[in-house]
C-alpha positions as CSV (number, residue, x, y, z in Angstrom):
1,X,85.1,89.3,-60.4
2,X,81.6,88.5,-59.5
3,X,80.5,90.4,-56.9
4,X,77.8,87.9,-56.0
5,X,80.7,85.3,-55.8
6,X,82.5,87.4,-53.1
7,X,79.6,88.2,-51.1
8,X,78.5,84.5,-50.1
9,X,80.0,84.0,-46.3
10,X,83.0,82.0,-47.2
11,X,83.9,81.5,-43.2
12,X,87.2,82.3,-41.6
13,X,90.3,82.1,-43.8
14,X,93.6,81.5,-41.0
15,X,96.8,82.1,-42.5
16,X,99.8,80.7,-40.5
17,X,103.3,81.9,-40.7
18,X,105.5,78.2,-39.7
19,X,108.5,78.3,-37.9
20,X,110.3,76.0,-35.8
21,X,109.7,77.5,-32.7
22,X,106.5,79.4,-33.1
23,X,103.5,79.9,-35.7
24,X,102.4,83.3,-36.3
25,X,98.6,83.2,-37.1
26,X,96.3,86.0,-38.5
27,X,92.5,85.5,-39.2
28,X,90.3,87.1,-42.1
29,X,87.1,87.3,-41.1
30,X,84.4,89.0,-43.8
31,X,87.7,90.6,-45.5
32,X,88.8,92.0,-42.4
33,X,92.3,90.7,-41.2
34,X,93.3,90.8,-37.6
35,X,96.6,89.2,-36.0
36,X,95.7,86.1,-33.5
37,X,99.5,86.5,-32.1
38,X,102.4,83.8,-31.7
39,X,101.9,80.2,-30.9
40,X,104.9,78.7,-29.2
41,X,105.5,74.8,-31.2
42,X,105.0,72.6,-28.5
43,X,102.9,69.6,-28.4
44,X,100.6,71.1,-25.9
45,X,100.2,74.3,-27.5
46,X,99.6,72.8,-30.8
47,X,96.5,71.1,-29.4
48,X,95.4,74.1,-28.3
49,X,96.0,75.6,-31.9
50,X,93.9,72.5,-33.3
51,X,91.3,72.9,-31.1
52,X,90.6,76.8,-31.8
53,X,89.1,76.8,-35.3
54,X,85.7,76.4,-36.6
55,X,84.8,73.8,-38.6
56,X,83.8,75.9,-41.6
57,X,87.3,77.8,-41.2
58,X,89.8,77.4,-44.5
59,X,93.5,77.4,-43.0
60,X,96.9,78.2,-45.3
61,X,100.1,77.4,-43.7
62,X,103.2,77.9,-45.4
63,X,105.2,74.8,-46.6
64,X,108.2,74.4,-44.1
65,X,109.6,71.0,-42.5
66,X,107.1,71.2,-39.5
67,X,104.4,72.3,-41.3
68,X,102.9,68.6,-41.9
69,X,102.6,68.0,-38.4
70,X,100.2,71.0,-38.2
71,X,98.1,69.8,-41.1
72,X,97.4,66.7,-39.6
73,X,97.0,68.3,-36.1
74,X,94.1,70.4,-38.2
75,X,92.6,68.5,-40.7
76,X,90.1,67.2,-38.6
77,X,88.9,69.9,-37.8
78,X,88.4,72.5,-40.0
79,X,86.8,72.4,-44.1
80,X,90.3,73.0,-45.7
81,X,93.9,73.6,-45.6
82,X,95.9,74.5,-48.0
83,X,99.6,74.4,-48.1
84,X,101.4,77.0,-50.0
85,X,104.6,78.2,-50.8
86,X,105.9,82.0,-50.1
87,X,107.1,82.0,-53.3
88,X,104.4,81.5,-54.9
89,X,102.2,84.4,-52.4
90,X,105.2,87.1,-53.1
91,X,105.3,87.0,-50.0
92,X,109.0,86.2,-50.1
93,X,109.5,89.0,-52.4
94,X,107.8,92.1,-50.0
95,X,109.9,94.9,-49.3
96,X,108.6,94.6,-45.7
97,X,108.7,91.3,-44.4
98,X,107.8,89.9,-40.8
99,X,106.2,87.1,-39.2
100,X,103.1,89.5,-38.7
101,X,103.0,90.9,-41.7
102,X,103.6,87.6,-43.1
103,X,100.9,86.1,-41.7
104,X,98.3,88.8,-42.1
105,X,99.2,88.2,-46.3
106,X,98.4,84.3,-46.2
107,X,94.4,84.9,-45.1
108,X,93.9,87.8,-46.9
109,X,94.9,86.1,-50.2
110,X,93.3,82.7,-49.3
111,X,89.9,85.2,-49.1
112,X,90.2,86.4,-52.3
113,X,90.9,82.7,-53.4
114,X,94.6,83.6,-54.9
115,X,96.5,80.8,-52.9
116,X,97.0,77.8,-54.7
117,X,98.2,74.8,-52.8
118,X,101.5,72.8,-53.4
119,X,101.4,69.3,-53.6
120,X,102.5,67.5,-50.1
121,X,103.8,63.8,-50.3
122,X,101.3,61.2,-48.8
123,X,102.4,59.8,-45.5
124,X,104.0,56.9,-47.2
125,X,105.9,58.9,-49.2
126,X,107.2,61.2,-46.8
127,X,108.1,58.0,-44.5
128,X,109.9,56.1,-47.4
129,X,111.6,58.9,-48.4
130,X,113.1,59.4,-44.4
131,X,114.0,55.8,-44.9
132,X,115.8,56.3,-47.7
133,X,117.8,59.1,-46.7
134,X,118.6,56.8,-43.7
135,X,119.9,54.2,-45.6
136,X,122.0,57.0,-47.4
137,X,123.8,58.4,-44.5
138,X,124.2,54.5,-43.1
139,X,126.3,53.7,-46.2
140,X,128.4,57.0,-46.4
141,X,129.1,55.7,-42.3
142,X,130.3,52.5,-43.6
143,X,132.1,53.5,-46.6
144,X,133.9,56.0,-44.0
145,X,134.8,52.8,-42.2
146,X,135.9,50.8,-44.9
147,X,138.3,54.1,-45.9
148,X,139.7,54.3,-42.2
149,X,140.6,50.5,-42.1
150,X,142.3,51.0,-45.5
151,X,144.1,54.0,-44.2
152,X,145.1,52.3,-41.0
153,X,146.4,49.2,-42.9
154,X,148.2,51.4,-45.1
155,X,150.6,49.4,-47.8
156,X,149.6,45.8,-46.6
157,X,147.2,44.9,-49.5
158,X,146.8,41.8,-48.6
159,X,145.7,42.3,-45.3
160,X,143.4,45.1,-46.5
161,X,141.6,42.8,-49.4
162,X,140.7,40.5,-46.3
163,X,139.1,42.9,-44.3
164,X,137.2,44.0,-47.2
165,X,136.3,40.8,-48.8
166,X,135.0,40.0,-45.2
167,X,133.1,43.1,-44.4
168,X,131.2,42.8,-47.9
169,X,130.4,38.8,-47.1
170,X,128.9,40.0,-43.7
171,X,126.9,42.7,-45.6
172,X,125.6,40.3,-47.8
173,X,124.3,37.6,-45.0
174,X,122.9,40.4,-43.2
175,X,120.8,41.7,-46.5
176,X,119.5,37.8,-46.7
């Protein structure tokens, strides 16, 4: 590799480790990589995590349910984020593996410019794709209805093919 390439001052690379409950964070400043502890996941604390960096700081969380909250908590403020997966770091493959150490890998890599980021959905996606998962468990709910009322009515068909036919016309003025 160039070595001019490396020695241009990139900033601060911050890798975060994302769980649920806390984000481990480690900095890489100059090539050196020092832990910046736990961050509990709460609201408040988050704001405090988005207001620490520096503008010119590069950030690489790794891609976990939460972790497009904290992208939008930072993107304002900082040049870059980028997303990543562990699988594709190795870091899900080290023979030691903790938050810290975790965490430590992400900037260190993102220094060397050996992260590549995954693609995250648009915020139209993501919400049309909680919609439709919604709609999914809604119609398994009613579909366990219909099944239970069927059950319950046991060998009176007649009765049953009323209930049905009714629930289905109600459905259908309610989808107008």
């Amino acid at each position: 590799m160039n070595k001019r390439l490396l020695s241009r001052p990139l900033g601060r690379c911050v890798g975060l480790d994302v769980h649920l409950d806390f984000c481990q964070a480690a900095i890489c400043e100059e090539g050196k990589v020092y832990s910046a502890g736990r961050v509990p996941s709460t609201p408040e604390r988050m704001k405090t995590l988005a207001d620490s960096p520096l503008p010119s700081d590069r950030v690489a969380p790794e891609v976990t349910g939460s972790s497009r909250e904290i992208v939008r908590l930072l993107e304002p403020y900082v040049k870059r984020i980028i997303v990543v997966s562990p699988d594709d770091t190795g870091i899900s493959q080290a023979r030691a593996k903790t938050d810290r150490l975790d965490a430590r890998t992400l900037p260190k890599l993102l220094w060397t410019g050996e992260l590549e980021a995954v693609w995250m959905p648009p915020e139209w996606v993501s919400r049309m794709r909680r919609r439709l998962s919604r709609r999914q468990q809604l119609v398994r709910a009613r579909s366990r209805a219909k099944n239970e009322i069927h059950a319950v009515l046991g060998g009176d068909a007649e009765l049953a093919g009323t209930v049905v036919d009714h629930s289905a016309r109600l459905a259908r003025q309610a989808s107008r």
